[in-house]
Structure formats: C-alpha cells, structure tokens
C-alpha positions in Angstrom: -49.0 37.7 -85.9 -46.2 37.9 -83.3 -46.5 41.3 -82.9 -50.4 41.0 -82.2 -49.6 38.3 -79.8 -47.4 40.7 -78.1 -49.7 44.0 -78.2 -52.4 41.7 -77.1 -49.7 40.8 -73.6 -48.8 44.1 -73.3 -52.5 45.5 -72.9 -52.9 43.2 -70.7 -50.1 44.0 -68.6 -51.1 47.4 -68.9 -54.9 47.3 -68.0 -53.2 44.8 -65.1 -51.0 47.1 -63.5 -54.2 49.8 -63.7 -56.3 47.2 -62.5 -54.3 46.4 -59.4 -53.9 50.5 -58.7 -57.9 50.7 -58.5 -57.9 47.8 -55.8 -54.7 49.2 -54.2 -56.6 52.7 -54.4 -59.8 51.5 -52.5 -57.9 49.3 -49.8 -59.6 46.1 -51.6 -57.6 43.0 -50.4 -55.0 41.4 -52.6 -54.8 44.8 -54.8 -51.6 42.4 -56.9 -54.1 39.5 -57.5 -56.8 41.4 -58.2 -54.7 43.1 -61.0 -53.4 39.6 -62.4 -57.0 38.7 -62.2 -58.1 42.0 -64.5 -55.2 41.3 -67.0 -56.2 37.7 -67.3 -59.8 38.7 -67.7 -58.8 41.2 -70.5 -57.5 38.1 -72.7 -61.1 37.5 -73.0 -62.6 39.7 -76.0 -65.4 42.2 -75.7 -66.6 41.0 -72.6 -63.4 41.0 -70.9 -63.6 44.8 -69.9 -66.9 44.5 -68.5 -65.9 41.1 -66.2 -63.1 42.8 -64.7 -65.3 44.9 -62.5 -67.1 41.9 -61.3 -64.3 40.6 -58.9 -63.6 44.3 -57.3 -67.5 44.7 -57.0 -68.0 41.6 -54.7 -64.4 42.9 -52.9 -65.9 46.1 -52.3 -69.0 44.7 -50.7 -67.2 43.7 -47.7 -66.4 47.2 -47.4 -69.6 48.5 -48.2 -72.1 48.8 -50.8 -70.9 52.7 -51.7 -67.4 51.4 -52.1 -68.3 48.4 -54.0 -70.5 50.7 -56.6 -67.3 52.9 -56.4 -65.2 50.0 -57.7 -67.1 49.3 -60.1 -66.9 52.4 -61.4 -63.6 52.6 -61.5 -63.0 49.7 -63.1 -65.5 50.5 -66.3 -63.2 53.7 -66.7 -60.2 51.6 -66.5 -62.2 49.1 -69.3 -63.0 52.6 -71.3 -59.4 53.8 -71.5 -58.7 50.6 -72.8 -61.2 50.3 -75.4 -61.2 54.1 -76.4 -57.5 55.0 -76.3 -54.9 51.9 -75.3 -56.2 49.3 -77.5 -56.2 51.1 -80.8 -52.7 52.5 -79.7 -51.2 49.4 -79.1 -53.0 47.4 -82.6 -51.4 50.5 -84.6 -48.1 49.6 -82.8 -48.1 46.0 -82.9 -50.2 45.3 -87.0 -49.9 49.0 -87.8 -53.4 49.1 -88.4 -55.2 52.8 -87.8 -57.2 53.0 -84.8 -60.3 53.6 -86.9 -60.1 50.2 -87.9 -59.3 48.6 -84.9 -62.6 50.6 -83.4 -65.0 49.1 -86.4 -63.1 45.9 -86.6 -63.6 44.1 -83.4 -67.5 45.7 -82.8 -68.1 44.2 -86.0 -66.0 40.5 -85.5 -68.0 40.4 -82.5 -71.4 41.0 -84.0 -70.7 38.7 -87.1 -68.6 35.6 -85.2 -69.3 36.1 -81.4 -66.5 36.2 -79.2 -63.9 34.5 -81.4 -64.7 37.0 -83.9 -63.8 39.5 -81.8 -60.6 37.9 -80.8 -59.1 37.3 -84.3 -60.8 40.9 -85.7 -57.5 42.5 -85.5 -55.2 39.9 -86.9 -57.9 39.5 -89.8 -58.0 43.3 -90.6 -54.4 42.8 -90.8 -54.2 39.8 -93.0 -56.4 41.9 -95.3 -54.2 45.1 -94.9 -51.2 43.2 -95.8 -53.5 41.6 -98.8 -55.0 44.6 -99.9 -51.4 46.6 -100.0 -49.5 44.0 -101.1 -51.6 42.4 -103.8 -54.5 44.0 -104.9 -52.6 47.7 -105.0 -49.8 46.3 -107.2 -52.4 44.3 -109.4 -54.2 47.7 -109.9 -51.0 49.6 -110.6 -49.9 46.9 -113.0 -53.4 47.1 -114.9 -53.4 51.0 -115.0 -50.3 51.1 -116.7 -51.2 48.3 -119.0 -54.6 50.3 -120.4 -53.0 53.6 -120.2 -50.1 52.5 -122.0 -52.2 51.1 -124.9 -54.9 53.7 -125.3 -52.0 56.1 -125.3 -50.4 54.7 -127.9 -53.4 53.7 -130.5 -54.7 57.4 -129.9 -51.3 59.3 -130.4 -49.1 57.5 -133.3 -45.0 57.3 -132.6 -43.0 60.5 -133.6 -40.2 59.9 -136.0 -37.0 61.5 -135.1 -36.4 64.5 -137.3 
C-alpha cells in the first residue's frame, strides 16, 4: 500500500511539473501555482484529469479566447499522457500490476463505486493479485498434485525392485 501511496505522489508530481510547463508555455500567470493546482487536482480520480484544464481555461481567457481553447487543449493531452502512458507505468512500478489491468481496473472501479471506486481500483486489483498469487495458485498446485499423485498410483501398481 505504501508503494501505491507513493506512485499515486509521484504522478502527481509529475503531471504537476507538466502542468506548470503548459501555463509557463502560454505566458498564463502563476505558471508554479497553476502546476501545484494540476497535481492537487490529479489526487482526485477519473475526473481529476479533466478539472485540471478548467483553471488554465479561465487563465487563458484573460488572454483571449483562442489561447484559452489552446490551454485547454493542452492540458487534456497532458491528462491523456497521464491516463494512456504514465499511470499504468507508475501502478506497474509501485503494485507491479500490468498496465492492462490498471487500464480495466479503474474504468471499471469507477463505473461500479463512483469516484472512490476509482480511487482504491488499483490497491484492490493488488490485494487480489497478491491473493490470487499467493493463495489461490498454491491451493491449486497443492490440489493437482494431490489428485495426480493418487490417480497415478491406483492406475499404475508399485514396481518391486528386481
């Protein structure tokens, strides 16, 4: 669970530091806030990406409404990266779980549980990773051998030494 904590602050950081580049990049004032703003905002699952852009949006009005559609923009690539590349990267660091599962995880968390789904989807699939590899795989293993050792031995009677 540590590990998740610390993936989960790391992608922050990350999508942050990006964040505050796209503000930085479009002359937007306080480009540093804005990117603390946008790796606060990405604490919050699902919707998180999509809020981020809301902040440099009304920013990018004072400049004018082409840069403000610009920033936008912008910031829904930055919230793509994330969710497409740098999220399933960082789960399979921090919970080594495969990205495919981080992908159908949280979608699904989301859709079953709403927003705290989505926020403990990851640390869930874990837990049943850890369960399923740890548990189930040995129980299995230990029943194979069990039956195969039996029907083995009441189909093909012990040799005797010669």
């Amino acid at each position: 669970m540590g590990y998740w904590v610390l993936g989960t602050l790391l992608e922050a950081a990350i999508v942050g530091a990006l964040g505050g580049l796209v503000a930085w990049l479009f002359r937007l004032p306080a480009p540093a806030l804005l990117g603390v703003l946008a790796a606060i905002i990405q604490l919050i699952p699902v919707t998180g990406a999509i809020l981020m852009a809301i902040p440099g949006f009304l920013l990018g009005l004072l400049q004018s409404p082409t840069v403000a559609v610009e920033v936008a923009l912008a910031y829904v690539i930055v919230a793509q990266i994330n969710a497409s590349y740098l999220a399933p990267a960082i789960a399979r660091w921090s919970v080594s779980l495969s990205p495919l599962i981080v992908i159908v995880a949280v979608p699904l968390g989301g859709a079953l549980y709403g927003a705290i789904g989505a926020l403990i989807a990851i640390p869930v699939a874990a837990a049943i990773q850890i369960f399923v590899s740890e548990v189930v795989f040995p129980w299995l293993r230990h029943a194979e051998g069990e039956t195969g050792a039996g029907v083995v031995s009441e189909a093909e009677p012990p040799r005797r030494a010669a």
